[in-house]
N, C-alpha and C positions, 0 to 999 in steps of 0.2 A: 430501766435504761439499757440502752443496746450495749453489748461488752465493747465495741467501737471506742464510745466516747471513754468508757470507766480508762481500757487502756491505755490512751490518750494522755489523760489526767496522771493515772496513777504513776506512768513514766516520767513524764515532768518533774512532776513532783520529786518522786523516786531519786531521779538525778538529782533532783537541784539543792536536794535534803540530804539523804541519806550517805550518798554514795562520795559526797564529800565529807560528811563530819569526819571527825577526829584530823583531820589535816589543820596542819598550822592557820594561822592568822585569823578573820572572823574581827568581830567587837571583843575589846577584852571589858566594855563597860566602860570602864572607869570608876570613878565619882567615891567621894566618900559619902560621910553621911548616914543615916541608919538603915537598916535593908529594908526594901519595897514588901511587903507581904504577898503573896500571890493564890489565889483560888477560885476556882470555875471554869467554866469555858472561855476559851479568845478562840475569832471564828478567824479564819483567813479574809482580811482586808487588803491583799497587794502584795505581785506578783513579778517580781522583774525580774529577766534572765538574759543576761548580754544585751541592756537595751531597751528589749522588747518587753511590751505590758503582756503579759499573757494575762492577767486578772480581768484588763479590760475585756478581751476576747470572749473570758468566760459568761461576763458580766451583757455582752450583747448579744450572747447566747441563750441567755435566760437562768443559767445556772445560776441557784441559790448558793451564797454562799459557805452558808454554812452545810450544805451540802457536799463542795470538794474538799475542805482539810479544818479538823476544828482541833486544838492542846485542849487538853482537860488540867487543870491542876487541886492533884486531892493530898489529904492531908497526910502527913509524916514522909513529906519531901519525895512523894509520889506523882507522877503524871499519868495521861495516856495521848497516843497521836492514832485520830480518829478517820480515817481516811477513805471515802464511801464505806462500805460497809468492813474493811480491815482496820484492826484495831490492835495498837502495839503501847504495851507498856511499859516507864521508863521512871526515869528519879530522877529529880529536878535539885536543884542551889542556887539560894538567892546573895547575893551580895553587893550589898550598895545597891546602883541602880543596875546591876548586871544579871543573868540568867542563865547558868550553865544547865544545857537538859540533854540530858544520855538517853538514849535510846539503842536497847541491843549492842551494848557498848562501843557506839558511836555519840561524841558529845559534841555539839555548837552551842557557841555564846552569842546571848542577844542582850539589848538594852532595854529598860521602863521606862516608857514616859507618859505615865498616867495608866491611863484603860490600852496602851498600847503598846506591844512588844517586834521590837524590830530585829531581824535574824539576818545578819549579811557574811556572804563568806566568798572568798577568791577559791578560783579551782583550775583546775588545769584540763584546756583543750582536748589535748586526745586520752589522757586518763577520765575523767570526769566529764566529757562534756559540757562544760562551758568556763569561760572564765572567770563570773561576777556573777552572783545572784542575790536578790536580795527578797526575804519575806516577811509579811507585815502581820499582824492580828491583832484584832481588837477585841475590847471582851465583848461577851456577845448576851446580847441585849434581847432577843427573840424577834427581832425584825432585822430585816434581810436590806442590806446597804451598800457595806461595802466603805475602802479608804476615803474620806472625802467628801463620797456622795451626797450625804447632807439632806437626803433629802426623802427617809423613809419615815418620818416625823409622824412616826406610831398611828397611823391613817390605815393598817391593816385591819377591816372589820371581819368578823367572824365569816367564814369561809361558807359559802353555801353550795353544798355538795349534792342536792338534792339531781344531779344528774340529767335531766329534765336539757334536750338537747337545744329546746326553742325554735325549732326549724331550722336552726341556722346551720347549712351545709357547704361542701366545696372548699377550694384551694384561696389560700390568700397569698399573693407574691409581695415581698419586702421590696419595695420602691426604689432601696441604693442596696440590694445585694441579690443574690440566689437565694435565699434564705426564705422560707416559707412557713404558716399555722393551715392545717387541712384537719376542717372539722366535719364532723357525723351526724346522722340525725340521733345516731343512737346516746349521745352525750358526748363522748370519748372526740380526742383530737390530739393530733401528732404536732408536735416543733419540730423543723427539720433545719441543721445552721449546716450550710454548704462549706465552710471552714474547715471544719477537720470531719466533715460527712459523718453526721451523725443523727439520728433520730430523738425525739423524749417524746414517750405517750403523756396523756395527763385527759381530763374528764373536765367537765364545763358545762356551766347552766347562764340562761341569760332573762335578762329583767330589765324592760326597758331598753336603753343604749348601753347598758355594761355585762362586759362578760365576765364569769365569776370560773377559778380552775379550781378543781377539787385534790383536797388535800389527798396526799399521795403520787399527786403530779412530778413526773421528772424534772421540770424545770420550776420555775418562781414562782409558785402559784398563789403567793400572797400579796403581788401585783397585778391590780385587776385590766382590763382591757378595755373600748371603748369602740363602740363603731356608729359610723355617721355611712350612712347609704351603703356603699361598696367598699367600704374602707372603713381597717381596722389600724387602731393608735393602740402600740403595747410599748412600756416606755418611750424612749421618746423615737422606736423605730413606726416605718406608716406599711402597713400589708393593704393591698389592692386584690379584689377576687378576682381570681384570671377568670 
């Protein structure tokens, strides 16, 4: 992926995490009760920042998500926060339904509820860059979804990377955006989301009306594609060949 988008992301993020913990307020939890146990990955499910979905953005971008930010939680009250390819590790406490996790001696508290961990914290404007943010993850299941979405109902079939371009070449334009897929004879094809201008390579073979992205792709490639004549259906956005 282009250093563009990593940038991008990693700032967000960056801010919206780090650069406030240890500052007062957050979830204290609550609850009694006996403690939640906690182990494995929660992938990032949801993104808000003053407001704004940044999740959705990522998510119409094609970005997998367990590709922007995934908690690891491993045994003897150890974590790690996985973050494209930077990786920091931290110590976690579970209490009730509450979740203190330190990282580099920065701590924010989150809630349980169920397969879900929710992380909210107030921050200050011109220190911190924003004033509310709130982060969501779920555990992560090996298919690609996201808060809500409901709707990746384990329908990823084995990825076929055999490369094999099918003819199919030239520029597709996204119908309600700037937002484009330009594929090659050679296999290979670029996503490009005019939002924060940024590129993702990824490789693709096609069979029939579906298009298949080969794993190692920058974007979702466990969401297949679909084309009828000149037009290509990838979720539920519609690309047109220019």
């Amino acid at each position: 992926m282009k250093r563009t988008i990593k940038l991008v992301l990693v700032l967000v993020l960056a801010i919206s995490l780090l650069a406030s913990c240890g500052g007062g307020g957050g979830n204290d939890g609550g609850g009694g009760g006996s403690d939640v146990s906690l182990s494995g990955k929660y992938v990032l499910a949801g993104m808000e920042i003053d407001g704004v979905d940044f999740f959705a953005q990522f998510m119409e971008a094609g970005v997998a998500p367990e590709d922007i930010y995934i908690l690891e939680f491993l045994s003897g009250g150890k974590c790690k926060m996985i973050m494209y390819d930077e990786e920091d590790e931290g110590t976690y406490a579970v209490s009730g339904k509450s979740v203190s996790i330190t990282i580099d001696d920065d701590s924010i508290v989150g809630t349980i509820e169920g397969d879900r961990i929710t992380l909210s914290q107030e921050g200050d404007m011109e220190e911190d860059g924003f004033s509310n943010m709130k982060l969501i993850f779920e555990k992560f299941s090996g298919a690609s979804g996201g808060a809500g979405s409901g709707d990746s109902s384990g329908s990823a079939d084995p990825v076929d990377s055999s490369g094999s371009g099918g003819g199919l070449s030239g520029k597709y334009l996204r119908t309600d955006g700037n937002d484009y897929f330009e594929f090659f004879a050679d296999g290979t094809c670029v996503l490009y989301n005019a939002f924060v201008d940024f590129e993702m390579d990824g490789t693709y073979s096609v069979s029939g009306n579906t298009i298949t992205f080969g794993e190692g792709s920058e974007f979702d490639y466990d969401v297949k594609a679909t084309i009828d004549g000149d037009t290509i259906e990838w979720y539920d956005n519609i690309y047109k060949k220019e």
